[in-house]
Wavefront OBJ file of the C-alpha trace (Angstrom):
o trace
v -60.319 -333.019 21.243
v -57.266 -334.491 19.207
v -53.406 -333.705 20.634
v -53.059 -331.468 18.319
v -55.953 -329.303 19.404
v -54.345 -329.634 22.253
v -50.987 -328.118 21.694
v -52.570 -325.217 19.308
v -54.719 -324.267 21.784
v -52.786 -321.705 24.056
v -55.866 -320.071 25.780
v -59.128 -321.262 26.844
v -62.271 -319.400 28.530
v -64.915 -320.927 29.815
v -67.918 -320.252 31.296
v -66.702 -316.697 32.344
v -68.817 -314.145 34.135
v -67.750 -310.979 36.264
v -70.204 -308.715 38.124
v -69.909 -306.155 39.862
v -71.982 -305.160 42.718
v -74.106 -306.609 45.237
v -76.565 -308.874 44.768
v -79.616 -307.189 44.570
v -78.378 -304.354 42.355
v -75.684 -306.574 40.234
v -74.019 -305.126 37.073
v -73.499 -308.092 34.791
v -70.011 -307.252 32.479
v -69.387 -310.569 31.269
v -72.315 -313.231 30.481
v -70.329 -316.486 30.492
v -67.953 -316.609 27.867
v -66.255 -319.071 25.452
v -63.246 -318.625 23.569
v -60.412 -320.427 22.595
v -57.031 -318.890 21.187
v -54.726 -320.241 19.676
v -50.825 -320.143 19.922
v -49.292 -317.465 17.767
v -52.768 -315.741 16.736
v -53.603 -312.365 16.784
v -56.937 -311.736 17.806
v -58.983 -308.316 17.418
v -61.472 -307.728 20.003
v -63.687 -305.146 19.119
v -67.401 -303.393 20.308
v -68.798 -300.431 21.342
v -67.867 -298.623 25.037
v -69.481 -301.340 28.100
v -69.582 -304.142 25.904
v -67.209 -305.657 28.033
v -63.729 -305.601 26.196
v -61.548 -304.754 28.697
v -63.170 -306.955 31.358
v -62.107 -309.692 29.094
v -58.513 -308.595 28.817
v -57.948 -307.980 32.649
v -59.270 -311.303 33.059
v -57.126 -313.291 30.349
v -54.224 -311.488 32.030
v -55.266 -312.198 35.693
v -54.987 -308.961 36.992
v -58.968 -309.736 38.102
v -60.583 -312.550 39.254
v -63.857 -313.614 37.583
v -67.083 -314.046 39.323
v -67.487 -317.585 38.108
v -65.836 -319.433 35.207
v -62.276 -320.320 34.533
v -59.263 -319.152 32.096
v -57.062 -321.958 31.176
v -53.819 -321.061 30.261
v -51.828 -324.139 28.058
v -54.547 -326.435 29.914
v -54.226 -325.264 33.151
v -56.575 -323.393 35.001
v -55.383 -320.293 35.824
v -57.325 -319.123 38.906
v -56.659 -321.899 40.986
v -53.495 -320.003 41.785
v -53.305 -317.988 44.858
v -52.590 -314.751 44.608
v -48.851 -314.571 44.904
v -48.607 -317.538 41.898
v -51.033 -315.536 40.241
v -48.650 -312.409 39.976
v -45.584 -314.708 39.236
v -48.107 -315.918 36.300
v -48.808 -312.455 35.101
v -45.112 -311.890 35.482
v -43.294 -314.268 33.029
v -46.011 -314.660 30.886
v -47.772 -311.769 30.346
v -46.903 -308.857 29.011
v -49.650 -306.012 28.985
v -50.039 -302.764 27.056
v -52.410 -299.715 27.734
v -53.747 -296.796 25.923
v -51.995 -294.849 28.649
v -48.681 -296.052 28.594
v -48.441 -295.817 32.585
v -44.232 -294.711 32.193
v -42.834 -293.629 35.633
v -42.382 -290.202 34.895
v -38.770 -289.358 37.469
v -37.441 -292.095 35.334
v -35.802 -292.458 31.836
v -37.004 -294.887 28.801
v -33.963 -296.813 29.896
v -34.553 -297.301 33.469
v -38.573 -297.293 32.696
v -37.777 -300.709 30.912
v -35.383 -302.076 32.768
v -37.467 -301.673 36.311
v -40.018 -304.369 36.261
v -37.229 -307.244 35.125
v -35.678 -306.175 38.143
v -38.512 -306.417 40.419
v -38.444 -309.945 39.072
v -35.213 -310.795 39.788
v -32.956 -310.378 36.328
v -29.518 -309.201 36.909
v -29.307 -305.587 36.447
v -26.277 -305.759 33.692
v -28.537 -308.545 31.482
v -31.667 -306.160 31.789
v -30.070 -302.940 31.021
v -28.416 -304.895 27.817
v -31.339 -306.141 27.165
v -33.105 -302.799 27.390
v -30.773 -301.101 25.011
v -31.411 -303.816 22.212
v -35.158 -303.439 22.379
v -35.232 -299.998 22.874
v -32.767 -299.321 19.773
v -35.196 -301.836 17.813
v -38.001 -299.867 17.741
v -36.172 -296.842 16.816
v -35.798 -295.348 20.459
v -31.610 -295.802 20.676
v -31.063 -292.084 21.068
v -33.678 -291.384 23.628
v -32.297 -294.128 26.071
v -32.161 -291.400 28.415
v -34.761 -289.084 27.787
v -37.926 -289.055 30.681
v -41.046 -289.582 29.632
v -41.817 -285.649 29.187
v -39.322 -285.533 26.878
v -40.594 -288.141 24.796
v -43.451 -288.116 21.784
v -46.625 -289.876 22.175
v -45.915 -292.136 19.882
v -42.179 -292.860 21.541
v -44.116 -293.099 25.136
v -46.199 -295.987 23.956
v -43.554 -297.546 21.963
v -41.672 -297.136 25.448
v -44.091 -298.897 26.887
v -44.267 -301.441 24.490
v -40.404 -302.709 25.068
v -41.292 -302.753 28.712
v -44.210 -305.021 28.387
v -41.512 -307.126 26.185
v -38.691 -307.312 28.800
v -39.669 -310.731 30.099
v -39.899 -312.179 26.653
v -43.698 -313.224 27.392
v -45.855 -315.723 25.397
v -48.596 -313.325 25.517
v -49.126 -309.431 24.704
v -52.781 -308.389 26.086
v -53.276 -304.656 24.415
v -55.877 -302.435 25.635
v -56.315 -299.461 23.229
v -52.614 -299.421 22.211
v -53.171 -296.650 19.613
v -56.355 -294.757 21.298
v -54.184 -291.834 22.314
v -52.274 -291.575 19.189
v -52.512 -289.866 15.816
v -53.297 -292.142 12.718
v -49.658 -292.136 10.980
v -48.425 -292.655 14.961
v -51.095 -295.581 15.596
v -50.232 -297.386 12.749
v -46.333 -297.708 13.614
v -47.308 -298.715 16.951
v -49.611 -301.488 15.522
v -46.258 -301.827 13.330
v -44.057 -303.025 16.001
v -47.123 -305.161 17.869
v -47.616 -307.373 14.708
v -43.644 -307.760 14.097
v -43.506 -309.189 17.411
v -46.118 -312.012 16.511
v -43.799 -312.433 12.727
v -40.385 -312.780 14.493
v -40.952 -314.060 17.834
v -44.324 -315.778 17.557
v -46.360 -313.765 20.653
v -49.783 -314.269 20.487
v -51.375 -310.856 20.738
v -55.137 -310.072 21.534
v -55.750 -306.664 20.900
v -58.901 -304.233 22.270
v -59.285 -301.421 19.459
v -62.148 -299.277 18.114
v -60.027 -299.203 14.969
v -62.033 -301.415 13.067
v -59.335 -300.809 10.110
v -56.492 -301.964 12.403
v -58.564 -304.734 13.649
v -58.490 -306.046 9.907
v -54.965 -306.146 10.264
v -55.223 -308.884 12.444
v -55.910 -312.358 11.847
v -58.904 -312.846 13.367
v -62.082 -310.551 15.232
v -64.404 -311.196 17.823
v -67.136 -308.496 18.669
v -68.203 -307.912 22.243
v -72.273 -307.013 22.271
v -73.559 -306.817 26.196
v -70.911 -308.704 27.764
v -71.326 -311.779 25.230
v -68.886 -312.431 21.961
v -69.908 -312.830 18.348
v -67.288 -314.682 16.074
v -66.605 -312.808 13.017
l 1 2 3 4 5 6 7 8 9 10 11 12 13 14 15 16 17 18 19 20 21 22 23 24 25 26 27 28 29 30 31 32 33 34 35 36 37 38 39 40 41 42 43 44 45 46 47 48 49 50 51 52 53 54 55 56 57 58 59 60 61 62 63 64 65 66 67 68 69 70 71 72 73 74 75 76 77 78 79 80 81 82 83 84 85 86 87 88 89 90 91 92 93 94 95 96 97 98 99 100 101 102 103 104 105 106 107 108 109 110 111 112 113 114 115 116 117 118 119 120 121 122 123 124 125 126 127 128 129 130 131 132 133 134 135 136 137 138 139 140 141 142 143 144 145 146 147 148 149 150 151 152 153 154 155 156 157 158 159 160 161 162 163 164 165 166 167 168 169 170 171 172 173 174 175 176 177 178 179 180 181 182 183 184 185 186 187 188 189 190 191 192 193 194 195 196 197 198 199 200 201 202 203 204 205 206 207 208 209 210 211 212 213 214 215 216 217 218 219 220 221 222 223 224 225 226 227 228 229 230 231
């Protein structure tokens, strides 16, 4: 592979399999697969319900392990970490978005945001700033202190979306960002994902049943049976 290859390629799979069960009654998720993103891409992974899509994404995030294979990460294998690197991996790197947008519901969007930078160690005064600029950028500067029941669907997830931006990570992993959300809703959400890719470059790889949305994006993959089909 040339150097250039090289320093495109941002994430690598291969060989990846994850089962679940024992061995003589073993559910087979993922069949060994290959795929290679590339830095600033946004990917579409799409298929029916069991075809394996989320498997993929817990799995290029490292919040599982896979039964055999390896996700390499800028060239470097990711599971070779133990598990307290593998956390600081997910940590600085990663930055992961649900359908449910998981919001800590005693808390406001503010202090929702500004939590997990804290956990890792950011000075409080630098993450609330921080908070306030990210929050007001996606439209959400007079609910800074509004709790999660106070807040839309549609500002919940976009909530949610700031917080998964708070460590400035190379990667957004999105499971079903807009599955709980009206069309007009879904579509800003999308909105704000892809701006993040324009401005600051973050590769995104996206689950969604929203084949539309997926042809937003600037490339698909279909998951059939735990196996991928390049479209």
């Amino acid at each position: 592979m040339a150097l250039s290859s090289f320093k495109m390629e941002l994430i690598r799979t291969q060989g990846l399999k994850k089962s679940y069960g024992s061995p003589n009654k073993k559910v087979e998720v993922l069949r060994g697969i290959d795929l290679t993103i590339k830095r600033g891409e946004t990917l579409a992974i799409v298929g029916s319900s069991g075809a394996g899509k989320s498997t993929l994404l817990n799995l290029l995030g490292g919040l599982d392990r896979p039964t055999s294979g390896e996700v390499y990460y800028e060239g470097s294998p990711v599971f070779r970490h133990d598990d307290k690197a593998l956390a600081a991996f997910r940590n600085t790197t990663i930055g992961f978005v649900f359908q449910f947008h998981h919001l800590l519901p005693e808390f406001t969007a503010l202090e929702n945001v500004v939590l997990p930078a804290l956990i890792g160690g950011v000075d409080k005064g630098e993450a609330t700033e921080r908070a306030r600029g990210l929050l007001t950028g996606v439209g959400l500067g007079e609910r800074l202190f509004h709790k999660p029941g106070e807040l839309s669907g549609g500002e919940q997830q976009r909530t949610a979306i700031v917080r998964a931006l708070m460590r400035s990570p190379s990667v957004i992993l999105a499971d079903e960002p807009t599955g709980n959300l009206d069309t007009r809703t879904g579509e800003e959400v999308f909105d704000i994902l892809l701006e993040q890719n324009r401005t600051r470059g973050m590769t995104m790889i996206i689950v969604t049943h929203n084949e539309r949305l997926a042809g937003r994006l600037t490339r698909r993959v279909r998951m059939v049976d735990g196996n991928i089909i390049e479209e």
